[in-house]
N, C-alpha and C positions, 0 to 999 in steps of 0.2 A: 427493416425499421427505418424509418425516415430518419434522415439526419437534419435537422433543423437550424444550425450555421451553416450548412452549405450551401442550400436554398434560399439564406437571404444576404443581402447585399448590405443592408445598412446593421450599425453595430445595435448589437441584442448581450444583454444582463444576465447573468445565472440571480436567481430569485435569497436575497440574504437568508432567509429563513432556514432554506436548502442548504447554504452553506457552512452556517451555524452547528446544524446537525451534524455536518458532516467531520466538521471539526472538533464537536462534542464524541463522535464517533470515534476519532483517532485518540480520545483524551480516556477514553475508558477501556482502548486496546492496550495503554499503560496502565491506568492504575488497575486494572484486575490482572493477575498474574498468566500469562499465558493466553489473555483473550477469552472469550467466550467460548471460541472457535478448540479448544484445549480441555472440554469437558468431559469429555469422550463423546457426545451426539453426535458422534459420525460426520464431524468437522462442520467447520463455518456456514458451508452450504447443505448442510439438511435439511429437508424439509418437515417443516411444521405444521404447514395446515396446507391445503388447495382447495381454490375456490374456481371451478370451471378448468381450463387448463393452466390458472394461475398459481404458481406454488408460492408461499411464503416460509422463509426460509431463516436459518438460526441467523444471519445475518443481517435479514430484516428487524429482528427481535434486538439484536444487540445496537441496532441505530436506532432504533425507539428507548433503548435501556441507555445510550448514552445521551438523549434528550432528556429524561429523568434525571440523570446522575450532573445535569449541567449546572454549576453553582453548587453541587453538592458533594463535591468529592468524598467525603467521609459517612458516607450513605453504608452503613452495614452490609455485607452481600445478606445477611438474614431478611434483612427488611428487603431488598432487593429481590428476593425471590418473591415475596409479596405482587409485586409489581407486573412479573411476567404474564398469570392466565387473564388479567385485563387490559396488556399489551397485545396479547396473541387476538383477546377479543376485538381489539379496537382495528387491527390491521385486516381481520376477517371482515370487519363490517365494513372496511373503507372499501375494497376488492368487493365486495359482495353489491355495495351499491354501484359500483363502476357496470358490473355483469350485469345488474337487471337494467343499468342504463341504457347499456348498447340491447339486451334483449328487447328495449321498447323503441330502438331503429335512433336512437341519439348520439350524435358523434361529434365530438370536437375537431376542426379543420385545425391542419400545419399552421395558416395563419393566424387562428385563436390560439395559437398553443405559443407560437413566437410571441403574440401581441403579451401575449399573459406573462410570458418570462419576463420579456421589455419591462412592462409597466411597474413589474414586481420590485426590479432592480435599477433602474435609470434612478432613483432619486438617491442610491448608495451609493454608485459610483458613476464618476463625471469624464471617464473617460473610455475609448474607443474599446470594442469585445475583443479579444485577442482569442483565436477558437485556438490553437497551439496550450495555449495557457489553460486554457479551459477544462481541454484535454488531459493535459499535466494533473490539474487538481484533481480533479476526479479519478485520476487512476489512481494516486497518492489514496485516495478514499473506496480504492476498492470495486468502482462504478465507472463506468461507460454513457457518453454521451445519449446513450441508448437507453439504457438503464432508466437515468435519469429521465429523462422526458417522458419515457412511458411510467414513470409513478407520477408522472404531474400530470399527463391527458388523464390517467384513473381520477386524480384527485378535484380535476376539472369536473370530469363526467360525473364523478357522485354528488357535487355540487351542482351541477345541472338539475340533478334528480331532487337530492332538496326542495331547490326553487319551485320545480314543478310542485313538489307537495305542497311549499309556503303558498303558493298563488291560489293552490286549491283551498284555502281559510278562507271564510267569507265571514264578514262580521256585517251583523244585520243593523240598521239604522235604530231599530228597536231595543240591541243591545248596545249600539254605542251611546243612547239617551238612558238607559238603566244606572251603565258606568258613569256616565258624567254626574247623574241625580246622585251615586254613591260617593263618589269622592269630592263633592262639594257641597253636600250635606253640612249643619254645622249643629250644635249641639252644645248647650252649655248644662255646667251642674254646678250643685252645691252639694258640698262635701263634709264628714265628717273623718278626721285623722287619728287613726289609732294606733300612736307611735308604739314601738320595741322597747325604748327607751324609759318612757312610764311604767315600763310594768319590772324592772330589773331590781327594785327597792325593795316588790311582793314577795321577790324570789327568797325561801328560807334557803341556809348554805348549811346541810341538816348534811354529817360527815358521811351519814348512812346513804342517803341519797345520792352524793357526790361519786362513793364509791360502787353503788349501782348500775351509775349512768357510767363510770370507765368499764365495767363489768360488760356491760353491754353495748359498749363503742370500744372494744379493745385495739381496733382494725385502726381508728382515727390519731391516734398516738404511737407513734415511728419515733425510733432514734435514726438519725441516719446512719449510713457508713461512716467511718472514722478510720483515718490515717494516722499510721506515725510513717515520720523519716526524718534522715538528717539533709539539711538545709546547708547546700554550700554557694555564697553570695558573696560579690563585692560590687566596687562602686570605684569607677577612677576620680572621684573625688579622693580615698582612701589612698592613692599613689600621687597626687598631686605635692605635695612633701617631699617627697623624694624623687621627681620628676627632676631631670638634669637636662638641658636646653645648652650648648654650643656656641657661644658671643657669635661664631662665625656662621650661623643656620641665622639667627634673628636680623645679623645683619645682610643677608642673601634673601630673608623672606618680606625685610624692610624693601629693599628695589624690586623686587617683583612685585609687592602691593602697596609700591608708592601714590599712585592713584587713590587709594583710598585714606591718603594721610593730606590730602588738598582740600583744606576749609575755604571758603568763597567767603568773600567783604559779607557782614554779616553783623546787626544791631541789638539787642537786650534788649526791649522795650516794655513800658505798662503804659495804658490806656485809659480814659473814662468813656465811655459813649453815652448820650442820648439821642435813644432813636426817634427816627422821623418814619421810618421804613414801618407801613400796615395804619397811619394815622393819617387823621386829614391833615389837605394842605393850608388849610384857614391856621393851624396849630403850629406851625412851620419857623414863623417870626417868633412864638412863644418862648419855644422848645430850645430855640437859637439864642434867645435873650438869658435864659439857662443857663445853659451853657457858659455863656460869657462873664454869667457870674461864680461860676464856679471857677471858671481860669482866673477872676479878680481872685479868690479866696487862695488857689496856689501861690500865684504870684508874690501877695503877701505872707507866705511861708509857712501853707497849710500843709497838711499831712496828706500827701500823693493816697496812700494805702487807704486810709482813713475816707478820704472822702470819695474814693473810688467805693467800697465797699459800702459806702451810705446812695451813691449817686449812678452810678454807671449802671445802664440798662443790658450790659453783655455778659449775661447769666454766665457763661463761661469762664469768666478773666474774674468779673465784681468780686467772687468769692476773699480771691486771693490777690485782692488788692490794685488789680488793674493787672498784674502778671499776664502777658503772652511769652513769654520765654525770648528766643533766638529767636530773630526773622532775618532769612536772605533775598536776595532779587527773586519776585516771581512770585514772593510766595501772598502776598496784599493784594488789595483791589489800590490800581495807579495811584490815588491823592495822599491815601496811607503810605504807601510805598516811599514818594517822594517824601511826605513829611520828616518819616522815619531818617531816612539817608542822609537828609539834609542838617541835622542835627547836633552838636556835639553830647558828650556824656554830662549828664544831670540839667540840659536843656530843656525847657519846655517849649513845644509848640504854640501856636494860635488855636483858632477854629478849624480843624480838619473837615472839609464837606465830603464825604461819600452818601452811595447806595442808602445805604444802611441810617446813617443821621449826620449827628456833631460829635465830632473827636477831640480830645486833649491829650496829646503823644508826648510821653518822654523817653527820653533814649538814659539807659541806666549804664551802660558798657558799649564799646567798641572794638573791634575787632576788621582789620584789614586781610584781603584775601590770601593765603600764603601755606604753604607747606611746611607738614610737623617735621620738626626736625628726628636721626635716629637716637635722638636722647628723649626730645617730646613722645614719641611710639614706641621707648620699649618698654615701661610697662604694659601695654595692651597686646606687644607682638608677644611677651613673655607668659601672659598667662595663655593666650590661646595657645602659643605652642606646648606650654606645658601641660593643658588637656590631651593637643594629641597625643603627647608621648604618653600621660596616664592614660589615657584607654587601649594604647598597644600595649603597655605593660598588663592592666588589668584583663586584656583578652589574651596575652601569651600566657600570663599566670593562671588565667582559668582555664585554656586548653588543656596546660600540663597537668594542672589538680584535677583535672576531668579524668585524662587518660589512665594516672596513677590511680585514682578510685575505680575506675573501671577495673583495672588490674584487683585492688585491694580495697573493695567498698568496708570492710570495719573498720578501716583507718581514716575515715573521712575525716575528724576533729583533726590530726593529727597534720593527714597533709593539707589542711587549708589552713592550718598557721604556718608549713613551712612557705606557703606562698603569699602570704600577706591579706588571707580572704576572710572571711568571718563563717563560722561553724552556729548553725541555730540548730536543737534539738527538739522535733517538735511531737507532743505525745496525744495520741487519741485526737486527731483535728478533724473538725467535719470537712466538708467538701468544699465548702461556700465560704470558706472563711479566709480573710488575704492572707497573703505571703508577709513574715516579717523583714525589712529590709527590699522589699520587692513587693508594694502592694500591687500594684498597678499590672504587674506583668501575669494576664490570663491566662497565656497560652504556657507558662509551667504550669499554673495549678493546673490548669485541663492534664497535661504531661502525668504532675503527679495523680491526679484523678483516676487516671485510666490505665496508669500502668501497674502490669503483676511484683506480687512481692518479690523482695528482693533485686529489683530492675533498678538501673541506674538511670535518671533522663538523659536528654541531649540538654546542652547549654542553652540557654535563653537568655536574649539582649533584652535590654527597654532602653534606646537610645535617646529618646525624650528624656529619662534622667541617669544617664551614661552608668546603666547599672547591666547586672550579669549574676545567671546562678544555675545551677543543676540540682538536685537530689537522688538524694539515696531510698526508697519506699523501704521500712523496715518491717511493718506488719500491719493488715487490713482488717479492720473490724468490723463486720457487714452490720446492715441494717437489721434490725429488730423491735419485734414490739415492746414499748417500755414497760416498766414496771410503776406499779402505783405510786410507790412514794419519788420515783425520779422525774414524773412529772404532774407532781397532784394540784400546784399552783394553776399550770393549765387547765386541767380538768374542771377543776372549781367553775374558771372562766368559761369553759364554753357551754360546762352544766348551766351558770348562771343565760347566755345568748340563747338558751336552748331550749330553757323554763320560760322566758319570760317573751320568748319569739311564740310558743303553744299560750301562754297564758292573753297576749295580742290576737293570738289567731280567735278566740276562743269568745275573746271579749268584742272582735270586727266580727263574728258571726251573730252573734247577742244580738248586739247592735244592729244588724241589716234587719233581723227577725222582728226586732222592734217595731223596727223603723217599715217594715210591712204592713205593721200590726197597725200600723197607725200612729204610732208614736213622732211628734216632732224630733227633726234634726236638734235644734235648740235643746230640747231637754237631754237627748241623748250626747249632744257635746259638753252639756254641764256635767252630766255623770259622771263623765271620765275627765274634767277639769281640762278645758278644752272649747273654743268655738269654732260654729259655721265658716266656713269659708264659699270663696266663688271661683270658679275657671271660669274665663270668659268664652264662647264660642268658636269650636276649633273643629276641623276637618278629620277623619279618620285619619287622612296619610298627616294629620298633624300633630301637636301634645293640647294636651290640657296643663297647664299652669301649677304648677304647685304638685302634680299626681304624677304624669307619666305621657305614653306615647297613646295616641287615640287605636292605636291598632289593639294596646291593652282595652279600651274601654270599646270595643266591639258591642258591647251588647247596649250601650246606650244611644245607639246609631237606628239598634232594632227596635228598641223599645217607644214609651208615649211621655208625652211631658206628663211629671207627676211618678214616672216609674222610680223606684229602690234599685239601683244599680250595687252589684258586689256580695259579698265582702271584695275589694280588686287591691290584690297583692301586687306592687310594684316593688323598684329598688329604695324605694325613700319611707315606704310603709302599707300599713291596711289602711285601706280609705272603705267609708261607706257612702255613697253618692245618689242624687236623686237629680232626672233629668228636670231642669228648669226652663227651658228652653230647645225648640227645632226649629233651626232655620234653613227652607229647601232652595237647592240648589238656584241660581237666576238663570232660569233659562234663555234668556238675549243673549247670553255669550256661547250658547253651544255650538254657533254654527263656527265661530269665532275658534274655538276649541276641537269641534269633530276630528281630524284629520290628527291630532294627539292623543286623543281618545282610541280612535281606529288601530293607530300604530301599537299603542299599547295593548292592548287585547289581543291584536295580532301577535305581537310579541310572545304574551302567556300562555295562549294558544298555542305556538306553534313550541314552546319549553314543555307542552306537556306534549303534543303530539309526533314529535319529530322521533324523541327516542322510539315511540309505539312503531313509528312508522319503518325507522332501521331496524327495528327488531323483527316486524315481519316481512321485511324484504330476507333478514338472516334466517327467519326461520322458515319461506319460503325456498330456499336455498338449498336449504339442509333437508326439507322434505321429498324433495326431489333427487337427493343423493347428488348436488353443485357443490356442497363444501362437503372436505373431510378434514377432520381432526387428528394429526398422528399423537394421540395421546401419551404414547410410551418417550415419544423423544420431547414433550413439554414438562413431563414430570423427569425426566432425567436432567431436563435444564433446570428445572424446581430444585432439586437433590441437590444441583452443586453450588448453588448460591445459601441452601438452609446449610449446608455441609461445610 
């Protein structure tokens, strides 16, 4: 077998894709107990299928089952066995089109095979191949340098083979002007609308009827499952009280985050502005002259708040009176900046010129730069500490109540008052409904969701609002079909959507038939109280305005102006439509377009033909006695994943 870093000189990539899998490989030799290789199929390496003298083998199967399972850890092994005979099928086809590649004298060179790895991998990582390393990873995953390269020249050569089929499509000039004329076709209508809605007032709510229709939709009416258990929860807010903090910790946690008690020179300030910013510059001297009398109207002992909220054009501050809060160095564009600093408290400014327009700055408060003292910071060092310490109280408290229910789940009320937690008794709960005390936190209810009666969960944080809880599942009430009077308000309901959805259908079939017969739109939208409407002219791959997507209205693309389109059921309702308008394709732009057209066709073309095509290269294969199927060790891996 060629070895492929040792033939080349310059640094070469293993291909991430490859590596992915390989890592999703090791991720499912944990989560499934014992590996696949543990099933009894006559260990990791038995063979599953051979194609030619290639075997595929339980090992191949389980690096495709841990591609599957990537992002999905909690993949049921049931549903997992699902997965397997269109795994075994996909590995049969990839091998199988490798073998009729080479039987058609195609081969990929060591250099196509290096370049392909190179190109795959150069833009994941930026630095030199290490083959040692390389080495390394790959045997950690079970595979050989060797290994590996020969499923990529397979995976090359059945690509090869592809290609040769795509190249063999030919799409004729005649069908790329058919496609062009079809999707730029355009087509308008007028419509008549025969909402769901109108007809829900017709509907009689006749009790006999009601109970008919649950009689005969019994299937559509579920209770679902339903839980009880007891709910053991706290919240280191609930230990924040009795949370005890140390004079000598706050003053040790004061010098280590003195840095963060140093405020910087620093101003109060509120504002007026008008802008100049986005207006012409003829308005300039206007907008300035403004200004200037607005600073006379301060000066004379006007109301800053007041006239900012009538005057200032800075949508953000005007609200609240000119308020910008605290400003330090850095944080203004230069002119503001200076104004600001230069200031004392309750000063007014002049004219500020910036970017933006004309400013009127007053400075409200000051503040020089300097360090809180440890009396200014312990209120803030005292409550953060005191968080910490309630949530190591509230996580040693809920460890120990955890363990003791574990021990003694009928005691749950009991021991979560001896620890300071709160006890919820919750009876008959659907599945979907939050947690009290704990809405937010999924991953219990999924916990209590899924686990058997009488099971304890594991503890669950939500550190976003420093809460915690476990439960006790006390008894499971499966889902069942309800009984008429537990949900007969719904029934009403969906008898009434259900009548009056048949009684629409009924009245947009009328209608189309009319509207055949000869009948105007106009009289047929008086009927039902109601007008005409228009779509304007739209493309099949477009919508029609007010109806739906033109791939719904297909048939008015085939039809003639003046044709009855429908009854056409969309999500918005029955329409009944008549084509008013064909407008054909502009042929000046097709040459303009060909080469979009071509590609697409090709495209559909080869989504239909490619599968036909692997299918009879596989079942060429198989005719010839090239593949064998060991069926007995495919259904024994079946067996232990349904098992």
């Amino acid at each position: 077998m060629f070895d492929l870093f040792r033939s080349r000189e310059k640094s070469v990539k293993i291909l991430l894709g490859v590596m992915l899998l390989l890592v999703a490989a090791s991720m499912l030799i944990y989560l499934i107990p014992g590996g696949i290789g543990s099933t009894g199929v006559t260990g990791g390496d038995s063979v599953i299928a051979a194609v030619g003298s290639e075997n595929i083998t339980n090992q191949d199967v389980q690096r495709s089952l841990a591609r599957v399972m990537q992002g999905q850890a909690n993949l049921p092994k049931g549903l997992l066995a699902m997965y397997i005979p269109r795994i075994v099928e996909q590995l049969v086809e990839q091998k199988a089109m490798a073998y009729k590649a080479k039987e058609m004298g195609l081969t990929i060179s060591d250099t196509e095979l290096g370049d392909s790895i190179e190109a795959g991998f150069a833009p994941q990582m930026g630095g030199t191949f290490d083959k040692d390393q390389y080495e390394r990873f790959l045997a950690q995953q079970g595979m050989t340098p060797a290994t590996f390269e020969k499923e990529e020249r397979d995976s090359m050569l059945a690509s090869r083979l592809d290609q040769m089929e795509r190249q063999a499509l030919v799409v004729s000039d005649a069908d790329a002007r058919a496609e062009y004329q079809r999707k730029n076709l355009k087509v308008g209508l007028q419509y008549v609308a025969i909402e769901k809605s109108a007809f829900v007032s017709k509907v009689s709510n006749d009790p006999a009827a009601v109970k008919a229709f649950f009689d005969k939709n019994r299937h559509l009416f579920q209770i679902p499952e339903k839980r009880s258990f007891d709910l053991v929860a706290g919240s280191a807010a609930d230990y924040m009280q009795t949370a005890q903090v140390p004079e000598a910790e706050l003053q040790k946690n004061y010098q280590e985050e003195i840095d963060s008690f140093r405020t910087p020179e620093r101003v109060r300030v509120r504002h007026i502005l008008i802008k100049t910013q986005g207006k012409p510059k003829e308005e300039a001297a206007a907008l300035r002259a403004k200004a200037e009398q607005i600073l006379k109207q301060l000066q004379a002992g006007g109301d800053f708040g007041e006239i900012a909220k009538k005057n200032s054009e800075d949508p953000g501050s005007a609200v609240k009176g000119g308020e910008l809060g605290w400003v330090t160095h850095g944080q203004m564009v230069p002119n503001f900046e200076k104004a600001c600093f230069s200031l004392k408290p309750g000063e007014l400014s002049g004219i500020v010129d910036t970017e933006y327009g004309y400013h009127i700055v007053q400075v409200e408060e000051r503040q020089e730069a300097h360090t809180q003292t440890f009396e200014e910071a312990r209120p803030q060092l005292l409550l953060e500490a005191k968080k910490q310490v309630a949530a190591d109280m509230l996580r040693k408290n809920m460890d120990a109540a955890h363990a003791e229910v574990l021990r003694n789940p009928s005691q749950a009320a009991a021991i979560a008052a001896k620890y300071g937690l709160k006890y919820i008794k919750q009876e008959n709960v659907a599945n979907n409904m939050p947690l009290p005390e704990m809405p937010n936190e999924a991953d219990l209810a999924n916990a209590i969701r899924t686990a058997a009666k009488g099971a304890v969960t594991d503890i669950y944080t939500n550190d976003k609002d420093a809460k915690a809880g476990f439960a006790v599942v006390l008894n499971i009430f499966p889902s069942r079909t309800a009984d008429f009077n537990e949900v007969q308000s719904e029934v009403t309901q969906k008898y009434v959507t259900s009548e009056a959805d048949r009684l629409a259908q009924n009245a947009a079939k009328e209608a189309a038939d009319s509207a055949r017969k000869g009948e105007s739109l106009e009289a047929i939208a008086k009927r039902y109280g109601t007008t005409v409407k228009t779509a304007a002219p739209f493309t099949i791959d477009g919508a029609a305005e007010g109806i739906g997507s033109g791939t719904q209205l297909a048939a008015a693309f085939k039809g003639n102006v003046g044709d009855i389109i429908g009854p056409v059921l969309t999500g918005t309702g029955q329409f009944v439509c008549k084509v008013s308008e064909k407008i054909p394709a502009d042929m000046n732009q097709y040459a303009a377009n060909k080469s979009a057209i071509v590609q697409g066709l090709e495209q559909t073309k080869l989504q239909v033909q490619q599968p036909l095509f692997r299918d009879s290269v596989v079942n060429d294969l198989k005719r010839r006695g090239k593949i064998k199927l060991n069926d007995a060790a495919i259904s024994h891996l079946i067996e232990h994943f349904e098992g």
